[in-house]
Backbone as CSV, one residue per row, in Angstrom:
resi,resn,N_x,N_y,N_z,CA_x,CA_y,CA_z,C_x,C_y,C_z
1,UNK,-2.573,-20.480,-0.964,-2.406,-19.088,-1.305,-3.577,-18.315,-0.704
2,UNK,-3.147,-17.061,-0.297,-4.397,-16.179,0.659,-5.087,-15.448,-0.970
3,UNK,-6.120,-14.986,-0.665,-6.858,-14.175,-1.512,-7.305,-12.683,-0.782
4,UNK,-6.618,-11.851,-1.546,-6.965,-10.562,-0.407,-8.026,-10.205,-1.085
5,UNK,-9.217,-9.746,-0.617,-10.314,-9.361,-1.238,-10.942,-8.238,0.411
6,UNK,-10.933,-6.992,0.061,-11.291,-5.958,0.730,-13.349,-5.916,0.705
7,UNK,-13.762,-6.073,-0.467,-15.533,-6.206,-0.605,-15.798,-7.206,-2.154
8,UNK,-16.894,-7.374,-1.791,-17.807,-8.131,-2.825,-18.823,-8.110,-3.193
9,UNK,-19.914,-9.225,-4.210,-20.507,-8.920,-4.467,-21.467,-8.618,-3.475
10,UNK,-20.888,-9.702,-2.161,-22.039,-9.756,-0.901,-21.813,-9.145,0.536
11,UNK,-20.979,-7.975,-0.132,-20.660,-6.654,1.251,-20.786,-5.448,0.563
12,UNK,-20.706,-4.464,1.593,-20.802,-3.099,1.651,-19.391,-2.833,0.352
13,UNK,-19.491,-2.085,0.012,-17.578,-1.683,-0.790,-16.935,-0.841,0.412
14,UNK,-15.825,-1.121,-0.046,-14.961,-0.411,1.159,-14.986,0.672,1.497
15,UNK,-15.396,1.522,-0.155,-14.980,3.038,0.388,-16.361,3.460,1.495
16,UNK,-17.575,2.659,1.236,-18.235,3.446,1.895,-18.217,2.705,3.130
17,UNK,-18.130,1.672,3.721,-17.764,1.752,4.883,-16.648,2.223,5.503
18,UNK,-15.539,2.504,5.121,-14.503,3.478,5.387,-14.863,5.078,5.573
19,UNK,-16.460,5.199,5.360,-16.535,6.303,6.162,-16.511,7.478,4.556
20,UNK,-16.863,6.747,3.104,-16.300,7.651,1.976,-15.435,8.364,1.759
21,UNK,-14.361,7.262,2.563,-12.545,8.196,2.583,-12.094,7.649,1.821
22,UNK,-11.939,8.518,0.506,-10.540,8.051,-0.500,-9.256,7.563,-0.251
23,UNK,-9.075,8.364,0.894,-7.388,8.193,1.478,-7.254,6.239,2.137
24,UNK,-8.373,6.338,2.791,-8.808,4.604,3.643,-8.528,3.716,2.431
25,UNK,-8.938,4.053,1.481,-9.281,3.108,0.075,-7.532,2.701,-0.567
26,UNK,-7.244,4.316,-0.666,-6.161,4.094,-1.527,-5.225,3.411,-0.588
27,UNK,-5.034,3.836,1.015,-4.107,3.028,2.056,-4.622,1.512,1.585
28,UNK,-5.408,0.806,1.693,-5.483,-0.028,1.829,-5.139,-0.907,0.626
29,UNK,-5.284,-0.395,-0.748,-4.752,-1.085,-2.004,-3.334,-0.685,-1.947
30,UNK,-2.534,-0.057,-1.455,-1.340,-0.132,-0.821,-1.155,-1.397,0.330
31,UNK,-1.418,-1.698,1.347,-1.429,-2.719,1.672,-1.385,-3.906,1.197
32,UNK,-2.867,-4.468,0.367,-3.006,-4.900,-0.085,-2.172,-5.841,-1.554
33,UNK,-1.457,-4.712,-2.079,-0.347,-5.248,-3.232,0.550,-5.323,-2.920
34,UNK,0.999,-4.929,-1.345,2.203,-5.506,-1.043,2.629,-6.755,0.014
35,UNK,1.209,-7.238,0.744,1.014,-7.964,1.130,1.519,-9.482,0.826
36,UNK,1.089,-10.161,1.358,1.408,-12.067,1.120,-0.081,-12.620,0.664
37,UNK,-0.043,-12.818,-0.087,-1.135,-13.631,-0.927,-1.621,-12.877,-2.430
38,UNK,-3.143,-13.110,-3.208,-3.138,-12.563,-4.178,-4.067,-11.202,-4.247
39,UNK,-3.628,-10.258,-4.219,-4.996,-9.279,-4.233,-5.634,-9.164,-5.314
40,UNK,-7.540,-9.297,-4.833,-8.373,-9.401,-5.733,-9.190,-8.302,-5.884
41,UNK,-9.489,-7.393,-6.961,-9.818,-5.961,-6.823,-11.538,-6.053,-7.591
42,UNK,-12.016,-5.850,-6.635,-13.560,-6.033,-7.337,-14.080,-5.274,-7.996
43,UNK,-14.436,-5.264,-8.893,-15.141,-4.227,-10.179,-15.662,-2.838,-9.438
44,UNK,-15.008,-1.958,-9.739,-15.742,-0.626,-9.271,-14.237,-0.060,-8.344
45,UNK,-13.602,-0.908,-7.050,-12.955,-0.596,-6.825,-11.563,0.825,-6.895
46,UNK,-11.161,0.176,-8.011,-9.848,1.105,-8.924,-10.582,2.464,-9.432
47,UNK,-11.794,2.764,-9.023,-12.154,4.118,-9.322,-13.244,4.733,-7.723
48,UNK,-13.226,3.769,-7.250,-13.934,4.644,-5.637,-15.363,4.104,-5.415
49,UNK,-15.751,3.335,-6.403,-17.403,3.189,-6.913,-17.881,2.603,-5.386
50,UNK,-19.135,3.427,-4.955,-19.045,3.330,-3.190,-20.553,2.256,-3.501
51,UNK,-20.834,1.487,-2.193,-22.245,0.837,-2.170,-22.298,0.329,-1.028
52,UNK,-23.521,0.439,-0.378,-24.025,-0.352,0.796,-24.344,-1.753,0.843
53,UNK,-25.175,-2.259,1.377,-25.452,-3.714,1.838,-26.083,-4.113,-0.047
54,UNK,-25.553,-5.460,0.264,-26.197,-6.164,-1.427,-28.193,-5.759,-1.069
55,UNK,-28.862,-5.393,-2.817,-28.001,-4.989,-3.817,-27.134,-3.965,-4.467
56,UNK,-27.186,-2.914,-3.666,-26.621,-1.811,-3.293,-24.904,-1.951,-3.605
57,UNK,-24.249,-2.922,-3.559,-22.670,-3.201,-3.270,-22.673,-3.791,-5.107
58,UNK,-23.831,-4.029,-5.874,-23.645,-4.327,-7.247,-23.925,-2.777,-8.067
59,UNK,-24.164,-1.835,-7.921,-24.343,-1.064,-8.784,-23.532,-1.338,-10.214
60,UNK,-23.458,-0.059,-11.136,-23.029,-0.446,-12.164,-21.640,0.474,-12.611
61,UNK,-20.431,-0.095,-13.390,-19.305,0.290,-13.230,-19.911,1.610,-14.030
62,UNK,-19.132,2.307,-13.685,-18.635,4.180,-14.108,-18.069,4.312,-14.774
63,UNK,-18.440,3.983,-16.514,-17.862,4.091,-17.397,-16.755,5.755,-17.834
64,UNK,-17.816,6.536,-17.086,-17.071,8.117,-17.035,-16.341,8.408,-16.421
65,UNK,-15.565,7.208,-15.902,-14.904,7.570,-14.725,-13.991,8.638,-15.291
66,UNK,-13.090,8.900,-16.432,-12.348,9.677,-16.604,-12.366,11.044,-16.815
67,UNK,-13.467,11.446,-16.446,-14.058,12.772,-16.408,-14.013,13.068,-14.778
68,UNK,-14.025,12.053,-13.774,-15.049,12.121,-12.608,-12.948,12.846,-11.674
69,UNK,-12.801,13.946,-11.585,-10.961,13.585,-11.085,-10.864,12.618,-9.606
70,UNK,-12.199,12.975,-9.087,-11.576,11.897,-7.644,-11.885,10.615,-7.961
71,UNK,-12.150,9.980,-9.050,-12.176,8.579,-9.828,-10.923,8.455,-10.393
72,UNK,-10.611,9.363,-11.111,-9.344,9.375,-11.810,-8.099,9.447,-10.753
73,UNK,-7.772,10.130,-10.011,-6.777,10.050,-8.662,-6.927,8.741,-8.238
74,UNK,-7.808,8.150,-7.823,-8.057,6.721,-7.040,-7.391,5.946,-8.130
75,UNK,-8.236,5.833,-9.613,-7.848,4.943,-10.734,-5.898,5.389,-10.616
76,UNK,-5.801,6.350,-10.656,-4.137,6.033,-10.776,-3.212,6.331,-10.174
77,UNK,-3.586,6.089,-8.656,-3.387,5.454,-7.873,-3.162,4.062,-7.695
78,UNK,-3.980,3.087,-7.967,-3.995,1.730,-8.036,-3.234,1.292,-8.895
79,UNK,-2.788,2.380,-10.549,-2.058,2.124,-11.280,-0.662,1.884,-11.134
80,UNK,-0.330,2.503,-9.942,0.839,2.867,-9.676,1.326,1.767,-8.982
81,UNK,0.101,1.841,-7.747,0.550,0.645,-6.741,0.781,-0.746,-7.387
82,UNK,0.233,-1.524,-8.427,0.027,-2.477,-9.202,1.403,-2.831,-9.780
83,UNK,1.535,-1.364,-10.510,2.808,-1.348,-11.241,4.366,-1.890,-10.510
84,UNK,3.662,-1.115,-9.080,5.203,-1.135,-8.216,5.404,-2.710,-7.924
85,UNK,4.045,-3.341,-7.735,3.924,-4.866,-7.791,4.644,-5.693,-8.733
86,UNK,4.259,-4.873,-9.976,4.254,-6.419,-10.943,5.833,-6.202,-10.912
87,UNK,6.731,-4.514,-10.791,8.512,-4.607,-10.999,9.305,-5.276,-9.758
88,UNK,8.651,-5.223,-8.770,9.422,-6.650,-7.491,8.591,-7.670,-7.391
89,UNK,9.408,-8.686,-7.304,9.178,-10.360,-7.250,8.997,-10.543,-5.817
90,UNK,10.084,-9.883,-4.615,9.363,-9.866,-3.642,7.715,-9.535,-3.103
91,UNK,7.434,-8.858,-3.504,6.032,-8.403,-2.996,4.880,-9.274,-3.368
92,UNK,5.681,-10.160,-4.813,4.365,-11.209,-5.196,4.629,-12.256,-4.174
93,UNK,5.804,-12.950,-4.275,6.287,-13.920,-3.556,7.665,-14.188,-2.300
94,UNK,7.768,-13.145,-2.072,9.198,-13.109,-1.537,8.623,-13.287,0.228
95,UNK,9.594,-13.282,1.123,9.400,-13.998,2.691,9.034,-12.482,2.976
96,UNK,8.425,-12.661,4.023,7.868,-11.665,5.225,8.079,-11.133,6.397
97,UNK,8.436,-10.629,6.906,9.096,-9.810,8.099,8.444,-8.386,8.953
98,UNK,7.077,-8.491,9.757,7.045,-7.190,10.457,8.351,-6.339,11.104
99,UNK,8.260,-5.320,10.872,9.569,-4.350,11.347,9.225,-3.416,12.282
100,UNK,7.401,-3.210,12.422,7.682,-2.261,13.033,5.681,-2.168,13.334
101,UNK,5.344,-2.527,14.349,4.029,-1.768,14.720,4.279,-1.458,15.908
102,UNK,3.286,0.037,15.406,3.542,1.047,16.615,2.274,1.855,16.732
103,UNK,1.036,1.961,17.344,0.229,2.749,17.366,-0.585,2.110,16.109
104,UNK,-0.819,3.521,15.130,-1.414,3.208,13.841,-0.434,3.139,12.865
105,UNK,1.088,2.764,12.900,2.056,2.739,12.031,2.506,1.344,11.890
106,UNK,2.505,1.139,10.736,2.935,-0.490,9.970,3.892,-0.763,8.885
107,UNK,4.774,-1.672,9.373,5.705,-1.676,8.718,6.440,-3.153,8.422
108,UNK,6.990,-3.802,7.043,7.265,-4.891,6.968,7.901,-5.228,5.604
109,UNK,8.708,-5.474,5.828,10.020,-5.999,4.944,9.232,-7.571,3.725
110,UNK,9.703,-7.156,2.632,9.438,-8.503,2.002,10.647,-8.690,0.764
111,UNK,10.954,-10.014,0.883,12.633,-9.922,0.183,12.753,-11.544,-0.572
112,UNK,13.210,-11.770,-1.720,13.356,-12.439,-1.964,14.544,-12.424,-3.389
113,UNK,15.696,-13.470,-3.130,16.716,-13.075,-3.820,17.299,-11.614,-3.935
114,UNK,17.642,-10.975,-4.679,18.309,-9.473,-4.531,17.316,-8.556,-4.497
115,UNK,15.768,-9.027,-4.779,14.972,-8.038,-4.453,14.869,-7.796,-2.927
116,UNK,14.917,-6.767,-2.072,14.015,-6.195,-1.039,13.440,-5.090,-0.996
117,UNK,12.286,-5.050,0.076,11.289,-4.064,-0.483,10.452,-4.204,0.974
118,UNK,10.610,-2.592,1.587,10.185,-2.412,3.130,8.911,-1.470,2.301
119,UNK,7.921,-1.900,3.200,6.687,-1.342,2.894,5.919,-0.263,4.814
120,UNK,5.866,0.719,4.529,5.754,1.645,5.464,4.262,2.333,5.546
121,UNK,3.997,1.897,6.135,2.117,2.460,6.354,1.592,3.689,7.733
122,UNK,1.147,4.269,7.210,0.772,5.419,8.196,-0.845,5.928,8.160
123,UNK,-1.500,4.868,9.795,-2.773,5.336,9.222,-3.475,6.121,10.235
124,UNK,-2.449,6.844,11.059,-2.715,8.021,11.414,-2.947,9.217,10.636
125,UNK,-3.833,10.141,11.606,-4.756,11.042,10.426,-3.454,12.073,10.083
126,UNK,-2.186,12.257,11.198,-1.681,13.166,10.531,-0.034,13.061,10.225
127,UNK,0.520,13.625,10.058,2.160,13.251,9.814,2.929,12.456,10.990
128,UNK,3.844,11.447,10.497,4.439,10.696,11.146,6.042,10.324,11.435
129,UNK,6.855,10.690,12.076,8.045,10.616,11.989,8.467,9.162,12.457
130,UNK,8.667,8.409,11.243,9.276,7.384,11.459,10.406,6.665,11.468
131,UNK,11.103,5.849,13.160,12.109,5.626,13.047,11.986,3.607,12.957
132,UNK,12.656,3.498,11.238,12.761,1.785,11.462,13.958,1.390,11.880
133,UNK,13.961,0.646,12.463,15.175,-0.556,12.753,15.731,-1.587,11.883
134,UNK,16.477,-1.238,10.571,16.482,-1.899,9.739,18.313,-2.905,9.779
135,UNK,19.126,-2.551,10.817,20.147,-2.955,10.928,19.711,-4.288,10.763
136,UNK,19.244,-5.126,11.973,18.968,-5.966,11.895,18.031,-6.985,11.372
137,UNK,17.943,-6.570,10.287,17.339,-7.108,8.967,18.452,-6.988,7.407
138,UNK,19.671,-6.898,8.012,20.703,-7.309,6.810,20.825,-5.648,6.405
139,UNK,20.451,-4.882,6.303,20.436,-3.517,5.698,21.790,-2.878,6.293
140,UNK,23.344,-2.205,5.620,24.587,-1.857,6.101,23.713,-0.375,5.875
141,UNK,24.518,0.473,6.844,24.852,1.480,7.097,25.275,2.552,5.726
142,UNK,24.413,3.302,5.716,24.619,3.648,4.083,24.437,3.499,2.805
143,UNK,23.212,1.853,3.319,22.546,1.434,2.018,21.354,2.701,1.681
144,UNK,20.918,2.682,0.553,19.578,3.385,-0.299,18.418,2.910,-0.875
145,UNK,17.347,3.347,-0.099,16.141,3.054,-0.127,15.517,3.832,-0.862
146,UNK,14.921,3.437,-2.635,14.150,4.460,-3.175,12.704,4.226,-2.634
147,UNK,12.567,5.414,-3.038,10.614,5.349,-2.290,10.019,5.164,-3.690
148,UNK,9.382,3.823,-4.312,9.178,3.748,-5.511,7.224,4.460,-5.945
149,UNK,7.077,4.810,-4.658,5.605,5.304,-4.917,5.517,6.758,-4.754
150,UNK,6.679,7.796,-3.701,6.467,8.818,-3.611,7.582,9.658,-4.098
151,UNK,8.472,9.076,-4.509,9.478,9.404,-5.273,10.501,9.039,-3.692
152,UNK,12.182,10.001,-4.025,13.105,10.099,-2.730,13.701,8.766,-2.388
153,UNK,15.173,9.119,-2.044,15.718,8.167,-1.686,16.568,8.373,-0.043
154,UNK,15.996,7.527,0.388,16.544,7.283,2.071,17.958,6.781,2.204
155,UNK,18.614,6.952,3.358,19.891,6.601,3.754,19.718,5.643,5.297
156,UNK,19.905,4.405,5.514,20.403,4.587,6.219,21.178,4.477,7.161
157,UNK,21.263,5.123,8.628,22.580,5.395,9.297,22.406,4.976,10.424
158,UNK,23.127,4.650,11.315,23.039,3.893,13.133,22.289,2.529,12.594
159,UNK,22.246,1.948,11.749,21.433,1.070,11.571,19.609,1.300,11.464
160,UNK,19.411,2.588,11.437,18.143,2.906,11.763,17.636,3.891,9.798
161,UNK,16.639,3.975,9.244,15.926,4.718,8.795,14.857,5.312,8.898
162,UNK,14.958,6.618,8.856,14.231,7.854,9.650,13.453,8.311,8.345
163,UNK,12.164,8.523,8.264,11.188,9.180,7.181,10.122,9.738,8.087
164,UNK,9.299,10.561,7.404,8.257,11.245,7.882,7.439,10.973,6.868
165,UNK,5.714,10.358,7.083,5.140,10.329,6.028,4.051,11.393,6.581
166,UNK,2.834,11.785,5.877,1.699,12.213,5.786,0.691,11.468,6.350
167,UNK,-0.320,11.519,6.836,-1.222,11.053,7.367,-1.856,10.334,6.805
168,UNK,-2.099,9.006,6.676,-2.954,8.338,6.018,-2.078,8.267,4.473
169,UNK,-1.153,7.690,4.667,-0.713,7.381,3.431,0.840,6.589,4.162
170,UNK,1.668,6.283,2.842,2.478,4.917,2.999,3.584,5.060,2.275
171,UNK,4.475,4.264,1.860,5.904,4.272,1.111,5.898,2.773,0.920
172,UNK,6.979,2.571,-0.089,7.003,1.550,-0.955,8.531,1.493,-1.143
173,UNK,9.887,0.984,-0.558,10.947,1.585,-0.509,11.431,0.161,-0.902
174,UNK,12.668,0.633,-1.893,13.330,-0.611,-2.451,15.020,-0.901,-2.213
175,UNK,15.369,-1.741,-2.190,16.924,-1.668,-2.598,17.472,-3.140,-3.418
176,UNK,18.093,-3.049,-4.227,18.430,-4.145,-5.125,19.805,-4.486,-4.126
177,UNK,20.535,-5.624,-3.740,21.430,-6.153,-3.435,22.746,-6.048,-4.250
C-alpha cells in the first residue's frame, strides 16, 4: 500500500513551499484523497499551518483555528474532500485509469463495482475548458456525472464530457451503474 504524505515532521509544510498558496494546498488534498494508496494528513495541515525547514515544520497546532476564516476555508475544505472519500469505495480501493494529461490538466477515472468516479484537476492559474474522452472507458452517451465537490451534473454526448473548471481547482464527478 502507497502512503501519500505531502510534508512532515522532517520537511518544509506544503503550504509554504507552495509559495503560501491556499489554492496549491487545497488542489493537492484533492488529489491526494482521490488517489491510489492511503493519504496521510500531518498535524497542522487541514487548517494551512505553514513552516520551513525542521524545527520550523514542528510549530504548534492552531487551536483558534476557527476564528482564523482562511483556516477555516482550508479546514472545510478537507472536510469535504474526505467526506467525498469515505461515500465511494472506488477512490479508497477501486482500479485506476489516466484519461487525460494535457499541459497542467489531470485527469483519471477510478471504479470499482457500480461505483465510478472521474477525478478532474486543473492546475492552471486560470479557467479551463475541458474536453474528456470518456466513451471509451464504458461511459454511454447520456450517462450523468454529479460533481460531488462543486455541486452540477454533466451529460455526456459524442462519447466526450465537456466542463470548464477555474484555475487551480478540480471536480470530483460520480456515476453509480
Amino acid at each position: 500500500v502507497m502512503m501519500n504524505l505531502f510534508d512532515s515532521h522532517d520537511t518544509k509544510r506544503f503550504v509554504t513551499t507552495a509559495g503560501r498558496d491556499d489554492d496549491r494546498l487545497m488542489l493537492a488534498a484533492l488529489f491526494q484523497m482521490c488517489y491510489i494508496g492511503i493519504p496521510q494528513i500531518y498535524y497542522g495541515d487541514e487548517v494551512g499551518l505553514r513552516g520551513g525547514k525542521d524545527p520550523d515544520c514542528r510549530r504548534p497546532f492552531p487551536w483558534g483555528w476557527k476564528d482564523n476564516p482562511r483556516r477555516s476555508k482550508i479546514h472545510d475544505f478537507y472536510t469535504r474532500v474526505i467526506s467525498i472519500r469515505h461515500d465511494h469505495p472506488a477512490l479508497r480501493t477501486g482500479s485506476f485509469t489516466t484519461l487525460l494529461t494535457e499541459g497542467k490538466l489531470y485527469a483519471f477515472l477510478r471504479e470499482q463495482d457500480d461505483d465510478r468516479v472521474v477525478v478532474v484537476i486543473n492546475n492552471e492559474s486560470g479557467a479551463q475548458e475541458i474536453e474528456l474522452p470518456l466513451g471509451e472507458s464504458g461511459f454511454s452517451d447520456g450517462s450523468r456525472l454529479t460533481d460531488n465537490l462543486n455541486g452540477g451534473i454533466y451529460s455526456i454526448e459524442g462519447g466526450k464530457l465537456i466542463l470548464e473548471l477555474d484555475g487551480m481547482s478540480g471536480a470530483i464527478l460520480s456515476e453509480k451503474k
